[in-house]
C-alpha positions in Angstrom: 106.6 88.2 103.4 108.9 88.2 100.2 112.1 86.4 101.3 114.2 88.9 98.9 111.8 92.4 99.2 114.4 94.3 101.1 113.1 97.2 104.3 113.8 100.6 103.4 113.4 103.4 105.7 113.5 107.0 104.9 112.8 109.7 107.6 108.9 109.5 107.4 108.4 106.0 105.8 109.0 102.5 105.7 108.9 101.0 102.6 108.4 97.0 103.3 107.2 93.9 101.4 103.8 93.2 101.0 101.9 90.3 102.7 98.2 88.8 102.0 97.7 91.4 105.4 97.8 94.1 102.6 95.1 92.8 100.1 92.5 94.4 101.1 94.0 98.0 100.9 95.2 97.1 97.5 91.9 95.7 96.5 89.9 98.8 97.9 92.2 101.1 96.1 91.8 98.8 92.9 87.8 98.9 92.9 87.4 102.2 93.3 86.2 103.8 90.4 87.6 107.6 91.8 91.1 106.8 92.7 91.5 104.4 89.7 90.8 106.9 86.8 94.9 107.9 86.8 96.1 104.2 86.9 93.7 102.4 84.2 90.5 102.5 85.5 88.3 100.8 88.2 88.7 96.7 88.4 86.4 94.1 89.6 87.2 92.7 92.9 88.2 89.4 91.4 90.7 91.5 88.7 91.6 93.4 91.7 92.6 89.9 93.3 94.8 89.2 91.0 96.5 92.6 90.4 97.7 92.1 93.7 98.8 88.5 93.4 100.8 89.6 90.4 102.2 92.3 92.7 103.4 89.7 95.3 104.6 87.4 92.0 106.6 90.2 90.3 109.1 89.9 93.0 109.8 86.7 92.1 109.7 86.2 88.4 111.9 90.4 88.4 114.2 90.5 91.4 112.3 93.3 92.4 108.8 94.8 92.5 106.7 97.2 94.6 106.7 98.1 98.0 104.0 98.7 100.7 104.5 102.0 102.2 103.9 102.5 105.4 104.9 105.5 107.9 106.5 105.7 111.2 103.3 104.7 113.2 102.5 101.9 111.3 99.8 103.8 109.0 99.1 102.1 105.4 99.6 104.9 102.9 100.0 103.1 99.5 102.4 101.1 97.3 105.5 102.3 95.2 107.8 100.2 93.3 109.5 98.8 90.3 107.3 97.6 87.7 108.1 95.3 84.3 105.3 93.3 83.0 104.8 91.9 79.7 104.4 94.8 77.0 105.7 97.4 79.4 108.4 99.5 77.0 110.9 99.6 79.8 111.0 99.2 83.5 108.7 101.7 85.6 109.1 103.6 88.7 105.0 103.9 90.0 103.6 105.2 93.1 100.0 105.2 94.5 98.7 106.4 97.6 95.6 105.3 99.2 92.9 108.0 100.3 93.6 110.7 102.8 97.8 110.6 102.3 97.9 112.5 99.3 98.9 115.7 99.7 102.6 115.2 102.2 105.1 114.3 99.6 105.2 110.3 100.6 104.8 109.5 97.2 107.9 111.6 96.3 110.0 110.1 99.4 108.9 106.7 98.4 109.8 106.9 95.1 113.3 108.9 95.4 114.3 105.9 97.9 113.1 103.3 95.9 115.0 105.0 92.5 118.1 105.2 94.5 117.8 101.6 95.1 117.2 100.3 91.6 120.1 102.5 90.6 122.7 101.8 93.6 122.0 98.1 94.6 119.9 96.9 91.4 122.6 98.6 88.9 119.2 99.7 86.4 120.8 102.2 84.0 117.5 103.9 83.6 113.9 104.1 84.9 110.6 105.7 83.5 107.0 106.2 84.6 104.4 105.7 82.6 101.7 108.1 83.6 97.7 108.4 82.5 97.6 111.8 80.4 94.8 113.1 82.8 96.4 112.3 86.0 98.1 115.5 87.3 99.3 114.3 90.4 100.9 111.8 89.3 102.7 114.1 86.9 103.7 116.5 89.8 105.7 113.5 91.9 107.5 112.9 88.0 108.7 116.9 87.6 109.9 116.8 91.8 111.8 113.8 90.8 113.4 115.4 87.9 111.3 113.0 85.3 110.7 115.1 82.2 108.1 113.5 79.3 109.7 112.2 76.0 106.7 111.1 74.1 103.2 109.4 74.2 102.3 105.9 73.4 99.9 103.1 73.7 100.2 100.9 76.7 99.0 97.6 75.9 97.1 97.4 79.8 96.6 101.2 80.1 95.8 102.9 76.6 97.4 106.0 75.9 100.2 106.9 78.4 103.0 109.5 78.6 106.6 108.0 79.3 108.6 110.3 81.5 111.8 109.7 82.0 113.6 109.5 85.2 117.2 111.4 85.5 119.9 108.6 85.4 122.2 107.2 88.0 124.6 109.4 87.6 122.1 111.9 88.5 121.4 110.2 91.4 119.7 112.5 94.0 120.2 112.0 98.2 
């Protein structure tokens, strides 16, 4: 457990910091060559390893990072956070959902708490998500949360990506 990952809650979820309990999830997401095509691609199971290892390190070397999300009965229904690694143009607001919880709007209650976070407690000024061109779903969580796109670019992990840019703080939404 990450010492400074703050519990959220929202009405369906809890949003909590990950542990080595959650590697596997991760990792299954990560090497699946399906559920990967919006986030980069399919990784080997080592890559995938250490994708989440720089997950749990983010926290530490950021403040902040992403959290595991979980609902009400303890289910494990992906990972949404706060992401800034090298290259990245500007701190990023990303969600995935494992298989089977897509579909019920977690991503967009994940993400709506964890924005109100970086905005109310972190003090960000602004957030974007970088999105795969093809991956509509992904684009449909940005427009509910009031993201709109400003422009394409090259992503030095990803390749092309479309920025979209979250509404500000002073937007902030309940």
């Amino acid at each position: 457990m990450i010492p400074h990952c703050p519990t959220l809650t929202t009405e369906r979820l809890i949003l909590r910091s990950p542990t080595q309990d959650d590697a596997e999830n991760v990792i299954a997401f990560l090497t699946d060559p399906v559920r990967t095509k919006g986030f980069g691609g399919e990784m080997s199971r080592n890559d995938a390893w250490r994708w989440f290892a720089s997950l749990i390190g983010h926290w530490y070397l950021r403040g902040y990072g992403f959290w595991m999300i979980d609902s009400r009965d303890g289910d494990a229904l992906g990972f949404s956070g706060l992401w800034y690694p090298e290259g990245w143009p500007e701190p990023e607001l990303g969600w995935v959902l494992f298989a089977g919880a897509e579909g019920h709007g977690y991503a967009t209650e994940a993400a709506l708490a964890i924005r109100n976070y970086a905005y109310d407690v972190l003090k960000m000024p602004a957030l974007t998500s970088n999105i795969v061109p093809s991956n509509e779903a992904s684009k449909a969580v940005a427009r509910r949360l009031g993201a709109v796109m400003e422009r394409v670019y090259e992503n030095p992990h990803m390749g092309t990506d479309e920025l979209w840019r979250h509404p500000g703080p002073e937007a902030r939404v309940a």
